[in-house]
N, C-alpha and C positions, 0 to 999 in steps of 0.2 A: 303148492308153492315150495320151493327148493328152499332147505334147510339155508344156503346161501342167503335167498332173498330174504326169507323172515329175517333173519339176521340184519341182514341189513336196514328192512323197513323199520324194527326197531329201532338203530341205533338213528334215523331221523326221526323218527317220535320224540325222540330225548328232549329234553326242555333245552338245556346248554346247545343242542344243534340248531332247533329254530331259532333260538333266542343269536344263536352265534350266526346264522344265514339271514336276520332280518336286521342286524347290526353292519352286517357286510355289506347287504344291498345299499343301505344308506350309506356308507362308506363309499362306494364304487359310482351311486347319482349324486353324492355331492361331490366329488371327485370331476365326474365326468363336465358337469355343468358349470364346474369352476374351471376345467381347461376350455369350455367351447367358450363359456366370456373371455377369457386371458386372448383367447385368438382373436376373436372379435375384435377387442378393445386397444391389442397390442398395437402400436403407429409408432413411427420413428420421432424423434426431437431433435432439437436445433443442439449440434454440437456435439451428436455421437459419430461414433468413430465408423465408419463403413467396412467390415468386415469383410464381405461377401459381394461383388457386382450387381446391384440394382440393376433392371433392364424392363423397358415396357413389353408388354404380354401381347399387348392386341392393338390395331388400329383403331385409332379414337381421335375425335374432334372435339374439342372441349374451348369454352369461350376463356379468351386471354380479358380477367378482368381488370388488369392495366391500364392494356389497351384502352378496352369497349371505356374506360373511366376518364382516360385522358382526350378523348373523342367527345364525352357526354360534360366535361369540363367546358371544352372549347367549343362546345352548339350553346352552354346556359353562358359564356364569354359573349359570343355574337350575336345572342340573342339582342332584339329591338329594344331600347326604352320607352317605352310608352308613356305621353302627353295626352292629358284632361282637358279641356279648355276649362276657364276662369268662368265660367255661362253670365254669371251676374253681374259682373263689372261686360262682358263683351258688351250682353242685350244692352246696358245703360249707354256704353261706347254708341253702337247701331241706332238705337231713338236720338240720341243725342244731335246724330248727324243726321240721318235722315229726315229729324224735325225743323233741322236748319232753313230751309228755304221756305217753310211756313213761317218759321219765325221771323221771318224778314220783309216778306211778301209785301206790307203795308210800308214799310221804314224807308224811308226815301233818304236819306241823310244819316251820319253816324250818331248824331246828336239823339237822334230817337231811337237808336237801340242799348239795351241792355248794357253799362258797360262791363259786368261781366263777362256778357257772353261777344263781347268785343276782345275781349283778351284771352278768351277759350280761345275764338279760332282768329285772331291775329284780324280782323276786319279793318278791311282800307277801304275807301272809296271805291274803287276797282271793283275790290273781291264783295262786297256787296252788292253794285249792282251785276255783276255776273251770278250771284249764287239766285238774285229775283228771277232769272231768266228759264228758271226748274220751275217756275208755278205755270201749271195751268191753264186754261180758264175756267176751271171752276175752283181755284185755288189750293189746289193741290199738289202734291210732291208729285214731279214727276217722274214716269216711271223711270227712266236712267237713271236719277240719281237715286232711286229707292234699289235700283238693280248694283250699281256702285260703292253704295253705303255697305249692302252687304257682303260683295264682293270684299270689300275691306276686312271688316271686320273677320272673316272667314281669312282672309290670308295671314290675319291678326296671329292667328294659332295653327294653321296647317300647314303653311307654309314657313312664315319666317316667325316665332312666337314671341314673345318679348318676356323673361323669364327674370325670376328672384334671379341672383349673381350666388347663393346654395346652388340652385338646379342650372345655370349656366352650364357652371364648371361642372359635372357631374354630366351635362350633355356634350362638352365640348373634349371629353376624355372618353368620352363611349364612340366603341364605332357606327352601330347603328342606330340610328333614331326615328323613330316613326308619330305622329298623330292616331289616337287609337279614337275613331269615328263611332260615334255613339248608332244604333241601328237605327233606321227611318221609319217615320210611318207607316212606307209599304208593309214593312215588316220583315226587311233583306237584314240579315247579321251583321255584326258593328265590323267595321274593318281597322285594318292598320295603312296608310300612308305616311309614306317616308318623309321625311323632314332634313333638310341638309345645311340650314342651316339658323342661329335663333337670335334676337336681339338681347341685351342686358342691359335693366337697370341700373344704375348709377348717379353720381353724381360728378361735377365738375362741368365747367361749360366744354370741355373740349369733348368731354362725355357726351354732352347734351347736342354739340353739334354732328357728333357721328349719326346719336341718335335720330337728329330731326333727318340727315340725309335719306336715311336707312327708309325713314317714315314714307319719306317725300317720294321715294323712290315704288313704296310698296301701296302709295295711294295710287301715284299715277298708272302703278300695271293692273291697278282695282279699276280702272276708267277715266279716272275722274277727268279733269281739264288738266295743263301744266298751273294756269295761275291759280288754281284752287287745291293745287299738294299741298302749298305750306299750310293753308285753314285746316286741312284733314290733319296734317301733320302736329299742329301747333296741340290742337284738340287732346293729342296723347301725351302728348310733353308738357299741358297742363296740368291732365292728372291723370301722372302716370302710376300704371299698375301691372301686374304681370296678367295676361292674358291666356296663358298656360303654365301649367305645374306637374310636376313627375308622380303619375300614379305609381308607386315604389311597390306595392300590394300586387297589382296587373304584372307587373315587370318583371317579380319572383316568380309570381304564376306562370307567366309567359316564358322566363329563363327554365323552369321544373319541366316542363310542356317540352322546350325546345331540346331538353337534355335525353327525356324519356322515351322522346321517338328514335332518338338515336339505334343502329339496330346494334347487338353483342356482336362483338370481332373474335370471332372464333380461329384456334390454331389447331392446325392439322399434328399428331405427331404417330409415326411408326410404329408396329412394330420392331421391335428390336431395337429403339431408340434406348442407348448407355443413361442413365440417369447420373450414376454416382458410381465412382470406382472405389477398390478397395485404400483404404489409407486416407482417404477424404470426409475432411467433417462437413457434415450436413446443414445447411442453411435453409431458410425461411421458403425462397425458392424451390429447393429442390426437394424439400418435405412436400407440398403444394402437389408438384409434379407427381411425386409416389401417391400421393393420396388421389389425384385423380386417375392416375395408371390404375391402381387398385378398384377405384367403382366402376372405371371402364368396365375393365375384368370380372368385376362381381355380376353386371349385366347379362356374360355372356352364359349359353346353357354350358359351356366347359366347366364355367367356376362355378356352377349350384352342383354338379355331377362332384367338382371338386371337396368342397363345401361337406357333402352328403358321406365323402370316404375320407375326409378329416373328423369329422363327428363321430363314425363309427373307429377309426384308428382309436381316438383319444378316448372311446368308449372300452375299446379295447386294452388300450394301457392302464386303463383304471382296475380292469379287471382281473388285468396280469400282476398287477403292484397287490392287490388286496390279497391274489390267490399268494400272493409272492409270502409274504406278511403271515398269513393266515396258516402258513403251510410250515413256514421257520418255526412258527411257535407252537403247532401242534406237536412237530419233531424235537423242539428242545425246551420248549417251555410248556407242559401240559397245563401247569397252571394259570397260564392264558387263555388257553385255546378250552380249559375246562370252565373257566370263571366268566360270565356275560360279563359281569364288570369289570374286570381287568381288559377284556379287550375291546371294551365299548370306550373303556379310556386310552388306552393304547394308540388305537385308531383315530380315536379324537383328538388327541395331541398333536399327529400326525399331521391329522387335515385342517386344523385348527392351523399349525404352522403354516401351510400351505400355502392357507386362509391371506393369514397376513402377508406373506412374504411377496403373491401375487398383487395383490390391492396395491402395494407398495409400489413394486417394481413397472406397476400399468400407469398407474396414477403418477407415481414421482422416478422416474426412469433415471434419473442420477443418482438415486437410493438404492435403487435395486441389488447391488451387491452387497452395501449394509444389512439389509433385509432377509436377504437370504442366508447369510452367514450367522447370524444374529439369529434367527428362528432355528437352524439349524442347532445354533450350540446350547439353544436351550432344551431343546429336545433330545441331545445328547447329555444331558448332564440330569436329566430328570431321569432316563430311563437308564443309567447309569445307577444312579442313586438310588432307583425304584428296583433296581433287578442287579442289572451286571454291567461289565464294558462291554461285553463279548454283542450282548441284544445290542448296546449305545453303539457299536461299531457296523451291526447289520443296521438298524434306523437311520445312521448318519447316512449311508449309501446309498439308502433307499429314497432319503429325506432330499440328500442331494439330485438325484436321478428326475425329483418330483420338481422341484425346483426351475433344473433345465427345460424339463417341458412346459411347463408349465410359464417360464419367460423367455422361451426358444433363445435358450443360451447355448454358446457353443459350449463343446466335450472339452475345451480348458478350461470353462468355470465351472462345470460339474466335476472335473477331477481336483480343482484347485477345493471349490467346498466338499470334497470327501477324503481329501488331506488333512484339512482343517479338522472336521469334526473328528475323524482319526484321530488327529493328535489329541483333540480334547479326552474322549473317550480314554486313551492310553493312560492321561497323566491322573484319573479319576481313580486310582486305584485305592485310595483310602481318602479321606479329609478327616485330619484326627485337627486339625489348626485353620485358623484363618490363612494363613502363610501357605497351607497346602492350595488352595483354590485361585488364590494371587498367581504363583509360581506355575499351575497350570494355565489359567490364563496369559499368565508372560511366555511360557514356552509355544502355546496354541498362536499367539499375536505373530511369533517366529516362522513360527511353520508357514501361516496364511499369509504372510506375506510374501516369505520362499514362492510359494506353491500359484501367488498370482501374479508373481513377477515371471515365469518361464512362459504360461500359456500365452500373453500378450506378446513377448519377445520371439515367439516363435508364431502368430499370426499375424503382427503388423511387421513393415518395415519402420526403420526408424527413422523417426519424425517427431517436429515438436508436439505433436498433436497426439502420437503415440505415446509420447512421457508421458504427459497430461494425465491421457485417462491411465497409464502404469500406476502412477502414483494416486490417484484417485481410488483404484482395486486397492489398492494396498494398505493406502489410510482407512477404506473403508475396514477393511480386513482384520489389520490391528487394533482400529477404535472399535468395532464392534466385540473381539475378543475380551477385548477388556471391559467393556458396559454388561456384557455379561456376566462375566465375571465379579464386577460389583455390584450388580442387580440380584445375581443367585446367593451373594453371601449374602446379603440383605432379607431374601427372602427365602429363605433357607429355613429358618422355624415354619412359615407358612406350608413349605412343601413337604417338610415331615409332618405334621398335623393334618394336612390334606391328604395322603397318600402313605400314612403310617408309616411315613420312616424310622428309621435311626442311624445317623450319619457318627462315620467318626468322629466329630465337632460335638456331637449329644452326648456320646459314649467319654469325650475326655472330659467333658464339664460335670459328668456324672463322678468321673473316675476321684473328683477334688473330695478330699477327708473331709470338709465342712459341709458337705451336706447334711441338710435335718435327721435327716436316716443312720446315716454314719455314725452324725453326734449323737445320737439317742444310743446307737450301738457300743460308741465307746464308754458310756457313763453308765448305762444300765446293763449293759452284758460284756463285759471286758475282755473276758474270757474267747467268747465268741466271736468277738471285734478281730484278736489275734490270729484265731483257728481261720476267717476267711481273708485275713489279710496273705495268710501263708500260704494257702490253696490258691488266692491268685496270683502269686508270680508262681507258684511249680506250674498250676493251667498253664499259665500264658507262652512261659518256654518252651512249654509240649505244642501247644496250639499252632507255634510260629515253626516249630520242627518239620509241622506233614502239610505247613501253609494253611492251615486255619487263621480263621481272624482270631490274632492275639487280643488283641486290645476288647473285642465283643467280650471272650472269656472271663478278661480280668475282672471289669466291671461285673461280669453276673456274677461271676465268684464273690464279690465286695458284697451284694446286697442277696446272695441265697439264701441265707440264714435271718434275715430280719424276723419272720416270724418268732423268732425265739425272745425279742424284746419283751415281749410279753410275759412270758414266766420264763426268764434267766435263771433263775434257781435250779427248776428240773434238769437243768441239764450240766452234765461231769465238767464240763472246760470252766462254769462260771462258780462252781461251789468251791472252790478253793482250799479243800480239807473239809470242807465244817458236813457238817451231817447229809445224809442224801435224803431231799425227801419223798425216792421214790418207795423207803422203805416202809411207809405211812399209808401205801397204796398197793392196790390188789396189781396182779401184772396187766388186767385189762384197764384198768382205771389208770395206768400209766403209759398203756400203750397210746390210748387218749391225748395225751397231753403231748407224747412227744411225737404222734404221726400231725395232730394238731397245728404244730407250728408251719407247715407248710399252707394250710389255709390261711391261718393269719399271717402269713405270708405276703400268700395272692392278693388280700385284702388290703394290709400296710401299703403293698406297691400301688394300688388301683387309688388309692387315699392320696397319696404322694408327687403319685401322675406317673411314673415308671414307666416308659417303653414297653409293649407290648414285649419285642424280643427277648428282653431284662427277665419280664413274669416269666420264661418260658423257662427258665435257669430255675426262679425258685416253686414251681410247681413239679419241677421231672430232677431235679438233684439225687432224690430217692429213686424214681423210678417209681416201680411195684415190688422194690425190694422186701424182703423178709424183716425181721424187728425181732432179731433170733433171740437174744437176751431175754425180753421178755415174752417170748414164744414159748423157750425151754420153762423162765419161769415158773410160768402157766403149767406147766403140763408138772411139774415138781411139785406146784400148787395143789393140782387135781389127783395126784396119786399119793399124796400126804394125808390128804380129805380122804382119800379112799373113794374119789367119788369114779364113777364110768362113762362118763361124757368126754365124747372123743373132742380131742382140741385141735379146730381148723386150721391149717397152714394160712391159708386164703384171707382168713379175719386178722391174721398181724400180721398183713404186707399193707406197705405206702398206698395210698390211692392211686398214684400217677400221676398224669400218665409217664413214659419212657421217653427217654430224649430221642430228640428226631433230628437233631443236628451233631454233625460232631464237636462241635465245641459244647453243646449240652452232655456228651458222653462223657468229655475227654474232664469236666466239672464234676459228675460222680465219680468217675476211678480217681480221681486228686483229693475229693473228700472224703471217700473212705478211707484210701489210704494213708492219706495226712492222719486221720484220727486213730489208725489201729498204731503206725507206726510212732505218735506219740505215748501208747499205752504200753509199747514194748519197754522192757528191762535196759535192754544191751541193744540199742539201733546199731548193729556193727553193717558194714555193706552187704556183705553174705545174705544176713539174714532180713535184710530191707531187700535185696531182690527176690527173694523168694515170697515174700509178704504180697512184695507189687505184682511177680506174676501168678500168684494163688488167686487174688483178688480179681485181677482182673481175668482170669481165665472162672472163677465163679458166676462174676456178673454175665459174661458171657455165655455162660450153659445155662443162666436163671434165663436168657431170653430178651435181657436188659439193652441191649443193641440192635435188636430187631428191627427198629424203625428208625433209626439212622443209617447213613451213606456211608459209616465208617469202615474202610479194608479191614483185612487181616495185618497186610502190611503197616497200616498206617497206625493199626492197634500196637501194634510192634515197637514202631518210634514212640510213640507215646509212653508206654511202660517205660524205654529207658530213656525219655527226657525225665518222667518223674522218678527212677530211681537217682541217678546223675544229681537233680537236685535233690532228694531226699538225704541224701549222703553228704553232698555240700553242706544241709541242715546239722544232719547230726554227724560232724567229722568226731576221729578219735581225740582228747584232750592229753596233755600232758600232769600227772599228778606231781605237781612241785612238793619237794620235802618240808615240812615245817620246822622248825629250830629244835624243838625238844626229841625229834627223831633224828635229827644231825647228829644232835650229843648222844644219844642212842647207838646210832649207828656206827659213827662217826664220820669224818667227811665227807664230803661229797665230792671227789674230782672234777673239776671245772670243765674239766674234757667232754663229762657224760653231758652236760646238759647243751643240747642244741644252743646256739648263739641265736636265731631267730626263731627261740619257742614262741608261743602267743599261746594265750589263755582261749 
C-alpha cells in the first residue's frame, strides 16, 4: 500500500474522525427527516398572502361536498313522516261497531236498549231498526257490515287519521306524509302509503261539527248506508281518540336512509385551472381547492417519481450544509473539528434550532417568522459568546439558509434573517454591561425590521393585505429581537456554566474590589494588592494596543498573585522594611515557597469558583521562567560549602505551564517588568526602556512565547505601551526648596519655578 494510503487509512482510524463521521451522520438523518416532514406537513392557511400563482397540476374530479350536503339536506327535508296506528283504541273502535247489530238483534224498541250504547251511536227508531237488518239467520253479523266496520276503521288511520293537534301540526307543515304499514302474515315488508290528508282533535261544537262531517263522510266511503254515517260517526265523537301518532324514531331513520342514498356530486376541475393569484389572501375555499389539487397530484406516478427526487434533493442539502459546517471548522476552527464534543454541540444547536423553528412555522404558520428569527439569534449569540462573531456570522447564514428550506421561504426572508442575525453577531463584540446586550438587541430590532420591510415591498404589490403581513414580519422581527435579548441576559449564567464561558458581564463583576479575593488581598498582602493593581492598567493598555481583550487581562492581572495570601511575608512588596524571612531559609527551601504561590493559586481560584480563563493567568504568569535570585543563591551556597554538586537550572524554573494566549504573554512581561522597574534606583525613561526591552527580548529567547499567537510586531507595541505607561508611573518630580535652604542659598526667583509644578 502507497505510503499515501497508509497515511490516510490512519488518519480514519483516529478516534476524533469516527467519532467526528458518526456525529455527522446523525446530523445529516435528522436533518434530512426533519425537511422530508416540513414538506409533507407544509399546507397553506386561511390569510396568507399568495406569493407565487397557485395552479392545478392534473385533471381530477373531486366530490363538491356542499353540494352532495345541500342535496342530502333536502332528500332528509322530503323525506315521509311516518304514522303508527293507535292498534288498541282502533281494535276496541272495530268490535265496538261491528258488535252493534248483535247487540241489537233482540231490541225491538229503544226502551230495551242500553242507554249508553244509545248515545254512543246516536240510536233513533230508524237507525235501529235498520242496523237489525245485518243479522242473519243464524244471528250474526253480517258479512258487509263486518266488511264495513273494517273498512272504517282502516280508513281511520291510512287514509284520513284523526291525530293529537302535537302531531296535527307537525303533519300539516311536512310535505310528505305517509302511513308506514305494519308487514302481513304473508310475510311481504311493511310498506309506506301516502296520507294526504288527517283529522284533529279538539274541542268546541264548531270543532265537533267539522269533526262529525269529516266522520260521516269517511263512514259512508267505508260502505256503510247514508242513514247509518252519523251512528258510525257519533261512535267516535263519543270517545274520541287519536287513531294515529307520528313514529318520530322511523322518520329520523327514514330522513338518515333518505339522505344516504343520496349519490356525492362531484366537480370536474382542469388542469391548469388558476386557484389563487399573487397578492391574494387565501380563504377557506381556496385552501380546500389546493389541498385537493395536491392529492390529485400525489395519486399520479409523476408525483411519487417527484416525491423520490425531492427526498433525495433535501437528502442532498443536508449533506451539503453538514460538509459545509464540518469543512469551515476544520479550516478555521481545529478545535471543533478536533473535539467530538464541541461539534457534537455545535451541530446540535444547530439542528436543535432547526428543530424548533420548523415545528413552529408547520404547526403555527403566522409564527413562523418569530420563530425563525428567534432561533436564529439565539444561535448567534451562543456561538458568539462560545467562540467568535466571525463562526456567529457563518452559523447565522447557514442557520438562516436552513430555515428557508426547511419552510420554503422565499430568498427575502432568508436574506432578511441573515441581516438580522448579521447584525446581532456584529454588535456581540464584547458584553462587559447589561446595556451592552439591550443596545444590541435595539440595534438588531432596527436592522430586522429594515431588512423585512424591502423583501415584501419588492414581492407584493400594494395592498392592504400586503401592510398586513409588512407589519406582521416586522413586529415579529423586532418583538423577537428583543425576547432575546431579554431571555439571554436572564440566561446568561446558565450559558457560561453550561459551556464554560466567560463573558464580559463575568469579567466586570469580577473586575469589582469587594470581592472575597481582593478583600482578603488588600488586608493580608497590601503590598501585593498594589503590585497587581498596577500590572493591570499597564496589561490592559498594551492589551487594547494590538486589540487584545483589555478587560480579560485586567481582571487576570487582579487575581495572579492570590497565591501569595498565604504567606505574604515571603515576599519583598509585603515586608515593608522589616526583616526578610528568606534569610532564615536555604535557597531551595525558598525556592519552595515562592514557586509555591502559584499552586496556591490555582487552588484559591478553584475554591472561589474563578473562571477557568482567570486560572490560566495565574498558573503561566511565570511561565517556566528561571528563579535566578535564588538559583545564583544556590550555587554561592554550594561553592561556600565547598561542596561539587552541580546545581540544575531545570530544578529553579516555575512549573508552568507558558502562556498560550497573548493576553497571558502580554501579564508576564507587565509583571516582571513592573517589579524590576520598581526595584530601580533612578526609573528615568532611558533606562525604563531598556529594562522593557532587555526583558522582554529575555523571555523571548528563554522560549516563554512559544506557545502563544503573539507576532513580532505585536510584541513591539506591547513593549511600548508598557514603557509609555511605565514612564507615566514614574515621571520626573520637581525638588521644591525647603526654607532653611532658602536662607542658605538665598532666594529663589519666582521665575525659576514653573507656575504649574505638581508634586
Amino acid at each position: 500500500m502507497p505510503r499515501t494510503g497508509i497515511e490516510l487509512w490512519t488518519t480514519l482510524k483516529r478516534p476524533e474522525f469516527v467519532y467526528g463521521g458518526v456525529i455527522c451522520l446523525l446530523f445529516v438523518a435528522g436533518l434530512s427527516m426533519l425537511a422530508g416532514w416540513s414538506h409533507s406537513r407544509k399546507v397553506p392557511y386561511a390569510g396568507q398572502l399568495v406569493e407565487h400563482p397557485v395552479v392545478n397540476l392534473v385533471d381530477y374530479e373531486v366530490e363538491d361536498p356542499q353540494a352532495t350536503e345541500r342535496e342530502r339536506v333536502e332528500a332528509r327535508n322530503s323525506s315521509a313522516l311516518l304514522l303508527t296506528p293507535m292498534v288498541a283504541y282502533l281494535d276496541r273502535l272495530e268490535a265496538s261497531i261491528d258488535g252493534l247489530p248483535r247487540a241489537l238483534a233482540e231490541r225491538k224498541s229503544l226502551e230495551e236498549v242500553n242507554p249508553e250504547l244509545v248515545s254512543a251511536f246516536a240510536l233513533t227508531p230508524e237507525t235501529l231498526a235498520e242496523v237489525r237488518t245485518y243479522i242473519d239467520a243464524d244471528g250474526a253479523t253480517s258479512s258487509d257490515w263486518t266488511k264495513w266496520s273494517g273498512r272504517f276503521t282502516d280508513l281511520l288511520w291510512r287514509k284520513t287519521p284523526l291525530l293529537s293537534a302535537e302531531d296535527y301540526q307537525d303533519f300539516e307543515t311536512t310535505l310528505n306524509k305517509a302511513a308506514l304499514i305494519p308487514p302481513s302474515t304473508s310475510g311481504a315488508s311493511e310498506t309506506l302509503q301516502p296520507i294526504d290528508s288527517a283529522m284533529v282533535m279538539g274541542e268546541g261544537e264548531d270543532h265537533e261539527a267539522n269533526l262529525r262531517h269529516e266522520l260521516e263522510l269517511l263512514a259512508r266511503q267505508a260502505g256503510f248506508p247514508r242513514d247509518l254515517t252519523i251512528s258510525i260517526a257519533q261512535r267516535v265523537i263519543e270517545d274520541p281518540n287519536p287513531t294515529a301518532q307520528i313514529d318520530r324514531v322511523r322518520t329520523r331513520e327514514n330522513a338518515e336512509q333518505s339522505a344516504s342514498s343520496v349519490e356525492p356530486i362531484k366537480t370536474f376541475h382542469e388542469r391548469g385551472e388558476v386557484i389563487a393569484m399573487p397578492g391574494e389572501v387565501l380563504d377557506r375555499p381556496q385552501i380546500l381547492l389546493i389541498e385537493q389539487s395536491r392529492a390529485a397530484w400525489a395519486d399520479t406516478a409523476e408525483a411519487r417519481w417527484e416525491r423520490l427526487l425531492v427526498l433525495l434533493g433535501l437528502g442532498g442539502i443536508s449533506i451539503g450544509i453538514c460538509a459545509l459546517l464540518t469543512a469551515y471548522a476544520a479550516t478555521f476552527y481545529p478545535r471543533i473539528a478536533k473535539n467530538s464534543l464541541r461539534l457534537a454541540t455545535t451541530l446540535g444547536l444547530v439542528l436543535t434550532a432547526a428543530i424548533l423553528t420548523t415545528f413552529i412555522g408547520v404547526e403555527i404558520p403566522s409564527l413562523a417568522v418569530l420563530a425563525a428569527v428567534s432561533t436564529t439569534l439565539i444561535v448567534v449569540i451562543v456561538i458568539a459568546l462560545t467562540y467568535d462573531r466571525r463562526l456567529a456570522l457563518f452559523i447565522a447564514i447557514t442557520q438562516s439558509l436552513l430555515n428557508g428550506i426547511l419552510l420554503e421561504e422565499s430568498v427575502g426572508m432568508v436574506v432578511a434573517l441573515v441581516i438580522t442575525g448579521a447584525t446581532m453577531a456584529a454588535m456581540l463584540r464584547e458584553i462587559r454591561n447589561r446595556r451592552a446586550l439591550i443596545r444590541a438587541s435595539s440595534v438588531t430590532a432596527a436592522a430586522g425590521a429594515i431588512a423585512f420591510i424591502l423583501p415584501t415591498l419588492a414581492a407584493f404589490p400594494p395592498s392592504t393585505e400586503a401592510w398586513k403581513m409588512l407589519l406582521t414580519d416586522v413586529a415579529s422581527a423586532v418583538c423577537a429581537s428583543y425576547f432575546v435579548g431579554f431571555l439571554m441576559l436572564g440566561a446568561l449564567p446558565s450559558i457560561e456554566k453550561m459551556f464554560g464561558l466567560t463573558t464580559g458581564l463575568t469579567l466586570s463583576e469580577l473586575r469589582d474590589t469587594r470581592h472575597p479575593l481582593l478583600r482578603q488581598m488588600q488586608q493580608r498582602a497590601p503590598g501585593t494588592y498594589n503590585h497587581s493593581l498596577q500590572i493591570a492598567n499597564i496589561a490592559e493598555a498594551a492589551a487594547e494596543e494590538i486589540g487584545a481583550d483589555g478587560l480579560l487581562v485586567y481582571v487576570g492581572a487582579l487575581y495572579h498573585d492570590i497565591g501569595k495570601i498565604n504567606k505574604p511575608d515571603y515576599f519583598i512588596e509585603n515586608q515593608a522594611g522589616g526583616p526578610n524571612k528568606h534569610d532564615k531559609l536555604s535557597p531551595a527551601m525558598s525556592l519552595l515557597v515562592i514557586t509555591g504561590h502559584v499552586k496556591d493559586g490555582v487552588e484559591l481560584a478553584k475554591e472561589y469558583g474563578l473562571p477557568r480563563i482567570l486560572i490560566q493567568f495565574v498558573e503561566s504568569h511565570h511561565g517556566t521562567t528561571l528563579v535566578e535570585y535564588f538559583f545564583h543563591a544556590a550555587i554561592s551556597e554550594a561553592e561556600e560549602k565547598g561542596e561539587e554538586t552541580t546545581i540544575e537550572e531545570f530544578d529553579f524554573r516555575y512549573p508552568g505551564p507558558k502562556p498560550r494566549t497573548r493576553e497571558a504573554a502580554i501579564l508576564m512581561l507587565c509583571d516582571c517588568v513592573e517589579s524590576a522597574t520598581r526595584a530601580m534606583g533612578e526609573p528615568t525613561p532611558s533606562r525604563i526602556e531598556a529594562l522593557v526591552r532587555t526583558l522582554s527580548r529575555k523571555r523571548l529567547e528563554d522560549g516563554q512565547f512559544d506557545e502563544c499567537p503573539l507576532s513580532f510586531r505585536e510584541l513591539r507595541s506591547v513593549e511600548d505601551s508598557i514603557i509609555k505607561s511605565l514612564c507615566a508611573i514614574y515621571h520626573g518630580r520637581i525638588a521644591y526648596p525647603s526654607r532653611q535652604s532658602e536662607d542658605a542659598e538665598g532666594k529663589v526667583e519666582k521665575r525659576d519655578v514653573p507656575q504649574n509644578a505638581t508634586a
